[in-house]
N, C-alpha and C positions, 0 to 999 in steps of 0.2 A: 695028836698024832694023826687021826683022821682028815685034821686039816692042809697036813703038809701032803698026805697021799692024794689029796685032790688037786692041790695045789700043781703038785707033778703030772698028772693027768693032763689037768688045761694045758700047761706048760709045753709036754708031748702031743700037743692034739688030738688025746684022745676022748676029751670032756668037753663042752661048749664053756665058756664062762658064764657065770649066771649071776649075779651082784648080789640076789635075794639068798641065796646059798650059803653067800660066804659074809659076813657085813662088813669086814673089814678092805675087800675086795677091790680095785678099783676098774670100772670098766673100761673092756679090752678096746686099745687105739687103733687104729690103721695111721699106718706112716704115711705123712701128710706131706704137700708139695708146697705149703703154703709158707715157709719161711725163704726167705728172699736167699740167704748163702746157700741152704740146700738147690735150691733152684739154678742158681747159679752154678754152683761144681758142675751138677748134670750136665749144663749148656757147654761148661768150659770143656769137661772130662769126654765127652762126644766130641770136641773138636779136636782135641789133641788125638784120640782112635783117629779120625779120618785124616787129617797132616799126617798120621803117622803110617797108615793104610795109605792113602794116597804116594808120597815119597817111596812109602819100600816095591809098590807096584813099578813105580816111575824108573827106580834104578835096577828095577830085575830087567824093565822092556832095552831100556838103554845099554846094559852090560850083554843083552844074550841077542837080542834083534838087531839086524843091520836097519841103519835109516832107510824107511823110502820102502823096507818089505812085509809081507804078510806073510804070519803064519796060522795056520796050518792056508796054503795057497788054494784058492778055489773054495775057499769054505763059506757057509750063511753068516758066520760069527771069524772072525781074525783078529788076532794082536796085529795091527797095521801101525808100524812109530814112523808116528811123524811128529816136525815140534813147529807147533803155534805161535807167533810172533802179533794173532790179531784178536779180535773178540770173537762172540760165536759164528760158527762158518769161515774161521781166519779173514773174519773184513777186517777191515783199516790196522796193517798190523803198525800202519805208523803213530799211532795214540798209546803208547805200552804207557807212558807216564800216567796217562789220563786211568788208564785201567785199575792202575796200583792205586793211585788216590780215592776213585770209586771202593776199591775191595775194602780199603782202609775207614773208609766212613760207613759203609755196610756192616762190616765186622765191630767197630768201636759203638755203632746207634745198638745194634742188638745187645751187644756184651752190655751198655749200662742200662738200656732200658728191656730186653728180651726178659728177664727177672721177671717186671712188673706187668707184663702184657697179660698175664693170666694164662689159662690153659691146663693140661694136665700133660704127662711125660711126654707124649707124642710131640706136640708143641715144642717143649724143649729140645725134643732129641733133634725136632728137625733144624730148629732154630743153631743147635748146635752145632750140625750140619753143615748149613749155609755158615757160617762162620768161619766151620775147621775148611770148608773149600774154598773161600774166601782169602784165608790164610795161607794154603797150601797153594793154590797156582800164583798168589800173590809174591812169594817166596821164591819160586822157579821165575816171575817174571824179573823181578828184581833183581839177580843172581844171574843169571843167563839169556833174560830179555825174550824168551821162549817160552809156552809150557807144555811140556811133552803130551801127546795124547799117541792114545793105542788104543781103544777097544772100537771095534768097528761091525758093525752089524748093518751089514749089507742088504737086507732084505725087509728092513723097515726105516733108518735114516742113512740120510748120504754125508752125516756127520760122524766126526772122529771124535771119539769125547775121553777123560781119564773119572778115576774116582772122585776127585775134586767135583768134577762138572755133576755128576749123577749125584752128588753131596747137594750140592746145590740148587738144581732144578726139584729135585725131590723134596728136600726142605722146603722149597718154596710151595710148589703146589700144595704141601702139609699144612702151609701156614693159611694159603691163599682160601681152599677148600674149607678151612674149619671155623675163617672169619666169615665167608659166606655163610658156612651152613647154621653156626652161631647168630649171622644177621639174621638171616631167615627166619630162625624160629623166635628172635625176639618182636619181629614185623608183623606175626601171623598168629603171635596170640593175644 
């Protein structure tokens, strides 16, 4: 009886586990990243959030915004819809083909090797990231040869980006930053 009362304690968090307490005990796990499917969902399950965050953003700016205007007008920060037919800064919107094939080898190298790259949740989320925006402008370019962008912050870039993009760039510096700083510290000791 005393054993089950402890047992419920640990259980509720209000006992630490102790192995030497109980012998039949097994000590307490921390849920690990290190099986390959687990790793995966996370990558995939992040990218489906941001396709799905990205698109419902895309159709609220397109159904409520006139093309071509800013709101609130005059502001530091606007929903400004405009739609992308180029790469970053709308260059060359004449390569939409080229674009989609890029997104598609981007998204397919990480989805079968992003698993095995190593890392902890960060990694993944960002990796999931760069996939789900990968996906998501990939999707509006194919579809409408476009990819809607709106959020515009006037007082720090002269670019018009959507969630897809900030998916993306974000991921990346997450991924870029943590292979440095991982370089780093294996060079330095």
């Amino acid at each position: 009886m005393v054993g089950e009362d402890r047992r419920g304690a640990v259980l509720a968090g209000r006992e630490p586990l102790s192995t030497g307490d109980v012998p039949d005990a097994a000590p307490a796990r921390r849920p690990r990243l290190r099986s390959t499917p687990r790793r995966y969902a996370i990558m995939v399950i992040t990218a489906g959030v941001v396709v799905a965050i990205d698109h419902l953003t895309k159709w609220l700016v397109v159904h409520h915004v006139k093309l071509g205007t800013q709101v609130p007008a005059g502001s530091p920060v606007t929903i400004h819809y405009i739609q992308n037919s180029g790469a970053a800064f709308g260059l060359f919107p004449q390569f939409t083909f080229l674009y989609l094939v890029v997104a598609a080898i981007v998204a397919g190298y990480i989805l079968l090797y992003g698993p095995r790259m190593g890392g902890g949740l960060l990694r993944l989320l960002a990796l999931g990231g760069i996939v789900g925006g990968s996906i998501s402008n990939g999707i509006d370019r194919l579809i409408s040869g476009s990819v809607v962008d709106f959020i515009d912050f006037h007082f720090w870039l002269f670019q018009i980006f959507n969630v897809a993009d900030m998916a993306i760039v974000g991921g990346m510096l997450v991924v870029v930053y943590q292979l440095g700083f991982s370089h780093d510290s294996v060079t330095s000791a």
